[in-house]
N, C-alpha and C positions, 0 to 999 in steps of 0.2 A: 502415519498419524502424528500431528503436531500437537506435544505435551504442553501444556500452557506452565510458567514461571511463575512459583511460590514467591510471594512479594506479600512482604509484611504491608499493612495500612501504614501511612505516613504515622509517625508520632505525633500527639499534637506539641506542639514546639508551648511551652510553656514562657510565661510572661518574661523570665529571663534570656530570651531570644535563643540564639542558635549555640550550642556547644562544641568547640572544635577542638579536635586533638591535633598535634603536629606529628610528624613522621619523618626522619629525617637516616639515610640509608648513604655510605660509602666502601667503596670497593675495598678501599685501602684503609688500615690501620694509621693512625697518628695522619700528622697534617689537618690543618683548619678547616677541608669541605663541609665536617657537621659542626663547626662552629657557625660557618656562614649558613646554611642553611636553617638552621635553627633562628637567628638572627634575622632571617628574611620573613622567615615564618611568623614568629613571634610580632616583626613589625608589621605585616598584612594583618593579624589581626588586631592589633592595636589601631589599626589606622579604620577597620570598620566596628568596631566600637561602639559607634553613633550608632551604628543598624544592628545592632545587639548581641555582635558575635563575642564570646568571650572565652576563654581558656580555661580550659578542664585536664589536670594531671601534670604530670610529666611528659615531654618528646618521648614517644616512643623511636627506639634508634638502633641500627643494627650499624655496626662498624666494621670492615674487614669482611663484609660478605656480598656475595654477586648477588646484580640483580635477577639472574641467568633463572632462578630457583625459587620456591615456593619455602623451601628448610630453612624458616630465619625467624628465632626465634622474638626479637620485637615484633614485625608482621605477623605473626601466630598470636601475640596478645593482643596487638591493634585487634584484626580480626575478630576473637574472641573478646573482647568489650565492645565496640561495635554491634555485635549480634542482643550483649548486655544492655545495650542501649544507653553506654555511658559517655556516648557523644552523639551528633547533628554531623557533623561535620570533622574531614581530614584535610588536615591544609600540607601541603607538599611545596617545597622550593623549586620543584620542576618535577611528572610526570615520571621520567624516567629514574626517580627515586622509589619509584613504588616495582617499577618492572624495566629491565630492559629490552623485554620480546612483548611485539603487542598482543600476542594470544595469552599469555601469563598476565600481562597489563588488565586486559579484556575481563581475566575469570576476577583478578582483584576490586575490581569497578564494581563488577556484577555482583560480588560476593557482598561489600560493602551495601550495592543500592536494596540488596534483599533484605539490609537492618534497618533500611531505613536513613541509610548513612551517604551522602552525595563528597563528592573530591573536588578541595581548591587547590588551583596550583599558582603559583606566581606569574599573574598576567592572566590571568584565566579564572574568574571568579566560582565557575563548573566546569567540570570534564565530562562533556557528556560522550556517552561511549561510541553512539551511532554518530555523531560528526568527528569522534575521534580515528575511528575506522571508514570513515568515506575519505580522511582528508587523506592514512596512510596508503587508504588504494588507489587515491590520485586523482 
């Protein structure tokens, strides 16, 4: 028997458009990967501005930790605001800063689309999950 998915109603996006948090994740300690990525981010949302995305908070950023795992504690707050409803939107520098296993990727997506919350990544204005997982199965 197929359980049907708890999916919050969209939020209604209020007249100040979309709300996006960054997310910005490296494996390694030290070195500039979350400078540039942050700097990537930060410029996608400036540059859609005009269509009303705007920034809310600080990068949430985990430094020094694998994508391998769910135990990181930025993604635990992303997550946990997200469900708060204190963004629209997670904009990412690439896909594989959120997860590096697409079943982990998958539960993150899914976790996020049940607040209400959809993922941009660099080139990729949504990540939707079901073309994201047709394209891995080839």
């Amino acid at each position: 028997m197929a359980h049907a998915v708890k999916r919050r109603p969209a939020r209604k996006r209020k007249s100040r458009g979309t709300r996006c948090a960054i997310y910005v994740r490296s494996a390694v300690a030290g070195g500039d990967a979350t400078t540039r990525q942050r700097a990537e981010c930060f410029a996608l949302v400036r540059a859609r501005a005009a269509d009303g995305w705007s920034l809310v908070g600080q990068p949430y950023e985990d430094i020094g930790t694998s994508g391998l795992d769910l135990d990181r504690p930025g993604l635990a707050r992303l997550l946990k605001d997200a469900e708060a409803g204190r963004f629209d939107r997670v904009v990412v520098a690439d896909v594989a800063r959120l997860a590096r296993d697409i079943c982990l990727l998958g539960e993150i997506v899914h976790r996020l689309g049940q607040s209400g919350v959809d993922v941009a990544a660099i080139g990729a204005e949504r990540v939707d999950l079901g073309a994201l997982c047709a394209h891995v199965a080839g």
